[in-house]
C-alpha positions in Angstrom: 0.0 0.0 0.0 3.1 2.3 0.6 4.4 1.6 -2.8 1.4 2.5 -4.1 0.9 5.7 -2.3 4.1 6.6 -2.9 4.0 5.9 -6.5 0.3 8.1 -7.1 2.2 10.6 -5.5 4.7 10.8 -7.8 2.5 10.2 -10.6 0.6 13.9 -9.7 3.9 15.5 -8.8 5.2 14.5 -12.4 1.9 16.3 -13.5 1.7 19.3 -11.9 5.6 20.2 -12.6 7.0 22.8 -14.1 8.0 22.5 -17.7 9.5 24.6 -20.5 6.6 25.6 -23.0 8.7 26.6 -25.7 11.8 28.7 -25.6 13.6 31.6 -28.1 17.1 32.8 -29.1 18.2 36.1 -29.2 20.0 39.0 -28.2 18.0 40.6 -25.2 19.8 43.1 -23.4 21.5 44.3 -26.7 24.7 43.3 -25.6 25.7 41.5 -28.8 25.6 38.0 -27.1 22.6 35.8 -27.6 20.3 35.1 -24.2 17.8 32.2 -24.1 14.0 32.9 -23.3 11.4 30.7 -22.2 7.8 29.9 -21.4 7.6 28.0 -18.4 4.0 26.8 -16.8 2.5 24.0 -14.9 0.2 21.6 -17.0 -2.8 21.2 -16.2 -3.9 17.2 -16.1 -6.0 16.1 -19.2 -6.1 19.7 -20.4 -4.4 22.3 -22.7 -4.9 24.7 -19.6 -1.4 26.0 -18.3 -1.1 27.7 -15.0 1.7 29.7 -13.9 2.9 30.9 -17.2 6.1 32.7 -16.4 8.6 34.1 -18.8 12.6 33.4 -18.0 15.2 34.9 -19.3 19.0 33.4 -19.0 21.7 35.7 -19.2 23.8 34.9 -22.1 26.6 36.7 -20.8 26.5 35.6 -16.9 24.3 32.9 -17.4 21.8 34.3 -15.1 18.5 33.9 -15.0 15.5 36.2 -14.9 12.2 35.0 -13.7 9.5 37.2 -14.6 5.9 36.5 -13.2 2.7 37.7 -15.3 -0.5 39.5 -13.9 -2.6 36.7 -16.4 -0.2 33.9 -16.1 -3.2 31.0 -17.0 -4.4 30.2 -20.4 -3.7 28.2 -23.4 -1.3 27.8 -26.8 1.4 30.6 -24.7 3.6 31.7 -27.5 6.8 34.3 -27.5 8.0 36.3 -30.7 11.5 38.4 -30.1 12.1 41.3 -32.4 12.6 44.7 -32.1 9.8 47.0 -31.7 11.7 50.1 -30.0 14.1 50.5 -32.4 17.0 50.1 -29.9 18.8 47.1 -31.7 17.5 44.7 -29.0 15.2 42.2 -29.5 12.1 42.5 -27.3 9.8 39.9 -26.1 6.1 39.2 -27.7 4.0 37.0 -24.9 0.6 35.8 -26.1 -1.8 33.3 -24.2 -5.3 32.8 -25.5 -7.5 33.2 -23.0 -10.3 31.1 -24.1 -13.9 31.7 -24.3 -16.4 32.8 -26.7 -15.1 35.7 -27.8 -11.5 34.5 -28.2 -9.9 37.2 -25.7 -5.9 37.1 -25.5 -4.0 38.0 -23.0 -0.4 40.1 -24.4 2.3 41.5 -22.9 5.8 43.3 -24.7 9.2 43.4 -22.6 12.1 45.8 -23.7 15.7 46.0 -22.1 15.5 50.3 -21.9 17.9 52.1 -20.0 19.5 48.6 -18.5 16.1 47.5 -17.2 13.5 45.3 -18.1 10.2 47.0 -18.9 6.8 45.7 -20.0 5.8 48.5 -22.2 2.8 46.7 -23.2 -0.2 44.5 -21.9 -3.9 44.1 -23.1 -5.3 44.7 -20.0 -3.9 48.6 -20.0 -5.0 48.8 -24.1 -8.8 46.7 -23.4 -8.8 49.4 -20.7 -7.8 52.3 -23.0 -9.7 51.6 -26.5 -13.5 51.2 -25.7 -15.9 51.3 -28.2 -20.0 51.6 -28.6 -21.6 49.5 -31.5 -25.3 50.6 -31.9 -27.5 49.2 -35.1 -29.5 51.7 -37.0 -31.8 52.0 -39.8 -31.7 50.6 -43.6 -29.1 47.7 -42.9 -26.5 49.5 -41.0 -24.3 49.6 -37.7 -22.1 52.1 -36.5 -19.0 51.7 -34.7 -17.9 54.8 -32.4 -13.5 54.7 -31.1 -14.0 56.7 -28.3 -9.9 57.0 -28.0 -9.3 58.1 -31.4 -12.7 60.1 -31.7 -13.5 57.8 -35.1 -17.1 56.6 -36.8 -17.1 53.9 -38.8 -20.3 53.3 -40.8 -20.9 49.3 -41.7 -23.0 47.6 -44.6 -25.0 44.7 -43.1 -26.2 43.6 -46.3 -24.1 40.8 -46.7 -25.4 39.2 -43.6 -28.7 38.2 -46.1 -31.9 38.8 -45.7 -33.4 35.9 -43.5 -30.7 36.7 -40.7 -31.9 40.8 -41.4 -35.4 39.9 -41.3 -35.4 38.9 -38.0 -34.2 42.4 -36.7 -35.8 44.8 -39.4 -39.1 45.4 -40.9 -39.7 45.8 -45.0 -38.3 49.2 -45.4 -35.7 48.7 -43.6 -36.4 49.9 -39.9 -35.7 48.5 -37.1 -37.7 46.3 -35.0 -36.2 47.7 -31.9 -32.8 49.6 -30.8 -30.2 46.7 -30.5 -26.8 47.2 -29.4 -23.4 45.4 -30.3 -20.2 45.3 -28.6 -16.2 45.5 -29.0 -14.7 42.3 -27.7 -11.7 42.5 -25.9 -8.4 42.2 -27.3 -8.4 39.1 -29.5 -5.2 38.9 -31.7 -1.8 41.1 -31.4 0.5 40.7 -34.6 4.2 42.1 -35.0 4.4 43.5 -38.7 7.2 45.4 -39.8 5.2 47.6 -42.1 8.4 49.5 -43.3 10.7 46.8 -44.2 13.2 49.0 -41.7 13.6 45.9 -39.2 11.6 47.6 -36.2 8.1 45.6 -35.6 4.4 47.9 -35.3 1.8 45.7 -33.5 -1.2 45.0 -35.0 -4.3 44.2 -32.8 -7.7 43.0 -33.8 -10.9 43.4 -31.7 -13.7 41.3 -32.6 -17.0 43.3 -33.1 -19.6 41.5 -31.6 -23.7 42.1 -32.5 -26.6 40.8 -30.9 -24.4 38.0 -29.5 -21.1 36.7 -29.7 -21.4 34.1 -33.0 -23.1 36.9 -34.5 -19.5 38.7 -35.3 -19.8 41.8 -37.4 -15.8 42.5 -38.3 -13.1 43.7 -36.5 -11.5 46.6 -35.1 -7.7 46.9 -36.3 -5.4 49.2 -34.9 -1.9 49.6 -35.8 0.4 50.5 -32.5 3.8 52.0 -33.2 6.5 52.6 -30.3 6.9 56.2 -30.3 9.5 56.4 -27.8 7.5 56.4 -24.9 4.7 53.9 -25.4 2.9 52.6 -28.1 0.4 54.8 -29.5 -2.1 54.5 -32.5 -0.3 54.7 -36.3 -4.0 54.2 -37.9 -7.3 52.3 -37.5 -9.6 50.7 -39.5 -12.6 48.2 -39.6 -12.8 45.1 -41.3 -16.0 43.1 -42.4 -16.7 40.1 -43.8 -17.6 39.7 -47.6 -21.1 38.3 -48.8 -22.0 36.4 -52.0 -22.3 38.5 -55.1 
């Protein structure tokens, strides 16, 4: 009964150890030798759930490492991208965890080496907190899309959603039924795109644009972030839908 106890136990501490989650080259603290950088998490049993998502960075130099907790360190598919966004010849770190859920919410953070210290100069809960939005439907087939932070309309064409799904909201000319409101999800996808071939990254995020529910997905907010020295602020945005049958 010992053995057996002893080897269950064993058994859960195998599966509840930490483990490597996938790991990166480059040059980190731009001091022209290459550091190794991690994601290490605890799995969670008969799940792609991973808990304690840390990033750890090992000193190429001194072979020191760097532990470096998250505020949202649980989630699933955690990925890391290093290139430079800042323009200071470093390569910076790209974290990215999906969240799960319906509306397919990400958690994102960006950590830069500046003045000999490492920063997090971006996370989705400061930009979900920052870009808010109000999605309202209106008359003859449309909805509009007001960026409060960037003081923006966008106008969209729901014609291409056809006219049984239509039907159910509008009368025959076009009026609506009653007022409905959408929503902007929350952060759902965070790209590095060097835009200017010049080797310095621009993020581009994407917020889903939600209608009278979730499924019912109108487009999607994208927003170009460029590092402007200080943080990174708005280059352009734009809203994208979905095409319908000609």
């Amino acid at each position: 009964m010992q053995l057996s106890l002893q080897s269950a136990l064993s058994r859960e501490m195998n599966l509840y150890r930490t483990v490597t989650v996938t790991s990166k080259q480059g040059d980190i603290d731009g001091d022209g030798i290459k550091d190794n950088v991690f994601l290490t998490a605890n799995k969670t049993p008969d799940s792609p759930f991973w808990r304690n998502i840390t990033l750890v960075i090992q000193k190429g130099r001194t072979d020191q490492y760097e532990h470096v907790p998250m505020k949202n360190n649980g989630g699933y598919n955690p990925t890391l991208f290093l290139g430079d966004f800042t323009g200071n010849k470093g390569d910076d770190i790209l974290v990215v965890i999906d969240a799960g859920g319906s509306g397919g919410s990400i958690y994102a953070y960006v950590f830069s080496y500046l003045n000999g210290q490492l920063m997090t100069i971006f996370n989705s809960d400061a930009f979900n907190g920052t870009y808010k939005y109000a999605v309202n439907y209106e008359d003859q087939y449309k909805a509009k899309v007001n960026s409060y932070y960037l003081k923006e309309r966008y106008i969209l064409d729901l014609t291409y959603k056809g006219k049984e799904n239509l039907s159910e909201i509008y009368n025959k000319v076009g009026v609506l039924k009653a007022p409905i409101d959408g929503w902007v999800n929350p952060l759902s996808g965070l790209y590095p795109v060097d835009y200017n071939r010049d080797g310095i990254y621009e993020l581009e995020a994407y917020q889903k644009i939600a209608g009278r529910y979730n499924a019912d997905s109108l487009g999607f907010v994208q927003t170009v972030l460029k590092w402007n020295g200080l943080e990174f602020a708005p280059d352009r945005q734009n809203v994208a839908i979905f095409g319908g049958e000609i």
